[in-house]
N, C-alpha and C positions, 0 to 999 in steps of 0.2 A: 495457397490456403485452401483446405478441401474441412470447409463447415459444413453440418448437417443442416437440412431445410430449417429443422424445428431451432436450431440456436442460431441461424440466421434469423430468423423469426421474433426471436425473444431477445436478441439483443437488437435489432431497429426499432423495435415497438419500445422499447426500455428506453432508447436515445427518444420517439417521438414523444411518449410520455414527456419528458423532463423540457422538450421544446414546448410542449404545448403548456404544461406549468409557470414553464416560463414569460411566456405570451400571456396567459392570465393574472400573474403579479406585476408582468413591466404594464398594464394598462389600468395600474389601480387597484387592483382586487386584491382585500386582503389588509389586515391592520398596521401592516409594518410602514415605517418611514422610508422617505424613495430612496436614500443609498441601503438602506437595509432589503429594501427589496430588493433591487440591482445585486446585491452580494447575494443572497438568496437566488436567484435566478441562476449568476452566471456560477453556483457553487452546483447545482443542480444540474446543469447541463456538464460541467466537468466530468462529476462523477459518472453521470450517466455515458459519457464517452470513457472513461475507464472501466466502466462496464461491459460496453459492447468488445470491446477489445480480449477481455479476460470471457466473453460469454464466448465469441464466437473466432479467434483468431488463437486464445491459449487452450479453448476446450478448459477452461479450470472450474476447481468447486469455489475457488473465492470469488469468480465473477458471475455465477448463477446469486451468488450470498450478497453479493452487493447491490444485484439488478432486485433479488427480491427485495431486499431493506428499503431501495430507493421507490420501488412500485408501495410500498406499506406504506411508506414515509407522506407522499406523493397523495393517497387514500387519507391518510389524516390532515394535511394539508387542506382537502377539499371543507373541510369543515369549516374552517376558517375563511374561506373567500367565498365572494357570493356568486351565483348562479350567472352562467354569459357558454357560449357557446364554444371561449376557451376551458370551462369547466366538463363539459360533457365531455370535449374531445380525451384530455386530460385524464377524465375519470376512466373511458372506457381502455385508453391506451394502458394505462397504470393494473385497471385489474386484468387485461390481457396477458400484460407482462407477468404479472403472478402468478397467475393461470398455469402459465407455460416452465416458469421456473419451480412453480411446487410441484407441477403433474411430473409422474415416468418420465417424459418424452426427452426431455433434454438425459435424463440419467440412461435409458437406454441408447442414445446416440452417441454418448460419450466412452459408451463399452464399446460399441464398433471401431470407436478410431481412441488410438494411444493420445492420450493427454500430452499436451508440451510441456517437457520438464521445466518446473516453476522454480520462487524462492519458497524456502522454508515458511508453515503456516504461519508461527507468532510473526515474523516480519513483516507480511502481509497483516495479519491484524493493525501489527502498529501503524505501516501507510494509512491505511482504509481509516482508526481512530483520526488520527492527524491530521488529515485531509477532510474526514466528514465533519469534526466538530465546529468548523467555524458555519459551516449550511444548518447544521441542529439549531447550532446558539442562534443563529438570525431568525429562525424559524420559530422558536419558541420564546425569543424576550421581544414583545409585542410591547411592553413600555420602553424598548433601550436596549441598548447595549451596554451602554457606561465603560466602566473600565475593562470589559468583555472583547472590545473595538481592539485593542491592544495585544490578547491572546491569542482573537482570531487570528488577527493577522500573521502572529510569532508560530502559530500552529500550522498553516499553511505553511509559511516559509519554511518551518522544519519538516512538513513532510517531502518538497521536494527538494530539498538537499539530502533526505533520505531514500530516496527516489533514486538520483543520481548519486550517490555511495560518495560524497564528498566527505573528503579527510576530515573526521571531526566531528560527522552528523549522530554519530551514532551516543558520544559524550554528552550534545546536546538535545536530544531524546530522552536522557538518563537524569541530567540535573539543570539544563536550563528550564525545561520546560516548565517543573514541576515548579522551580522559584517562581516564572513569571504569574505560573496560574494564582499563586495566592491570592496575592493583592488582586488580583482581576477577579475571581471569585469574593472577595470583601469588596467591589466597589460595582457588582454586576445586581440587577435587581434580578429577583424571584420571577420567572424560576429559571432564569439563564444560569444564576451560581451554581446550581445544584450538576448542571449540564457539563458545569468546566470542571467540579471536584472528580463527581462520575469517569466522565471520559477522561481527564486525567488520571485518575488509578489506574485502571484497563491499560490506558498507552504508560504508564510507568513498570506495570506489570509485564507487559511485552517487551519491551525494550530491555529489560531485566532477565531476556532470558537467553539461550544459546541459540536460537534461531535469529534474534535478530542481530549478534554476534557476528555469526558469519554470513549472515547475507551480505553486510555490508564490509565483512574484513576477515576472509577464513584464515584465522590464525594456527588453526592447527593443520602442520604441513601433513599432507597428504602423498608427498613424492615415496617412491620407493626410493629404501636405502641403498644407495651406492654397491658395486660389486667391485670387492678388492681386486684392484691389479697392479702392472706396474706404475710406480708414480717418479717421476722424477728424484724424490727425495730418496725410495727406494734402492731405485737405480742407480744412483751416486753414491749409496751406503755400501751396494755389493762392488763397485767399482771398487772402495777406498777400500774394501776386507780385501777382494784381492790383491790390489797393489800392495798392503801389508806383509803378507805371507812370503816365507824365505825365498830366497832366489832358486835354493835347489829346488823346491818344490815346483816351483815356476817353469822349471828347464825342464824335469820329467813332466809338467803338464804338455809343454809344448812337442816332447820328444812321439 
């Protein structure tokens, strides 16, 4: 692995950020109930390690885009919890990471060195939907989750069998999702519904399209076409023409 200082840089500060967040919601801070906190933490610290991985191990533009959403995210989070010294760390860590993923410095190091060829961009949007919306929805239904608890969990689930290309994931992307979110948006209080309609359009919108098609199943062969030669069937055809052919013709061959 040969990372630049600055995206070494912007993705550890991106993972400390999300530890230190974390540390500030598991000791109480913050209006959410304790497994809603607990999911909120450990959704937080996930992403933020798919982060660092995509900032500073794939060189990609989705993991500078993720590390920034999650520094944003992170920034408005503060608002909500009260003041303790996992807040400052938190805060300072989050708009470091921003810093660093808005400024140049990651986009001129990423011209120095070749990008690792990635998956197609909508695919990636779809993981990143998938996987973020159950940390959004904990984040922002401070009365509940309700029948939102349900989604979450069915949206994580589908993003990592999306993840790992398991036979199937890609159907279930396309129309499980979108059935389960109904009822879970009609039974989610304000303003979590709005979170599950939202991000479900967007991941129905990607999953809809040819990127994430073939991320998970490239159905259009790509092999070069075959070069005619001899084939067996061939072969036994010109056998059987000449064993047909007159006898004399046969004897002045051989002659």
């Amino acid at each position: 692995m040969n990372s630049s200082p600055a995206a070494a840089t912007a993705g550890g500060l991106c993972l400390l950020a999300a530890l230190a967040w974390a540390g500030a919601i598991s000791v109480g801070g913050g209006p959410w109930e304790p497994v809603q906190s607990a999911a909120l933490a450990a959704g937080l610290v996930a992403l933020s390690t798919a982060a660092l991985v995509g900032v500073v191990v794939k060189n990609s533009r989705w993991g500078r885009r993720m590390a920034g959403g999650l520094a944003a995210g992170e920034l408005g989070l503060a608002t909500a919890i009260p003041l303790s010294g996992w807040w400052w760390v938190g805060v300072g860590m989050a708009a470091a990471t921003l810093t660093l993923v808005a400024g140049p410095w990651l986009a001129e190091s990423g011209r120095r060195r070749a990008p690792t060829l990635g998956p197609p961009g909508r695919s990636v949007l779809l993981l990143c939907v998938l996987a973020g919306l159950p940390v959004v929805l904990a984040a922002v239904s401070v009365d509940g989750l309700g029948g939102g608890w349900v989604f979450a969990a069915f949206s994580a689930a589908a993003a990592a069998i999306y993840a790992k290309a398991v036979p199937g994931s890609l159907l279930v992307t396309r129309f499980v999702v979108p059935v389960v979110a109904l009822p879970a948006a009609l039974t989610t209080p304000w303003p979590g519904w709005p979170v599950i309609v939202a991000g479900t359009g967007v991941a129905a919108w990607a999953a809809w399209s040819e990127d994430a098609r073939l991320a998970v199943r490239p159905l259009v062969d790509t092999r070069a076409e075959p070069v005619p030669g001899p084939t067996p069937l061939r072969i036994r055809s010109a056998t059987d023409a000449a064993g047909s052919r007159p006898a004399a013709s046969r004897n002045r061959d051989h002659r």
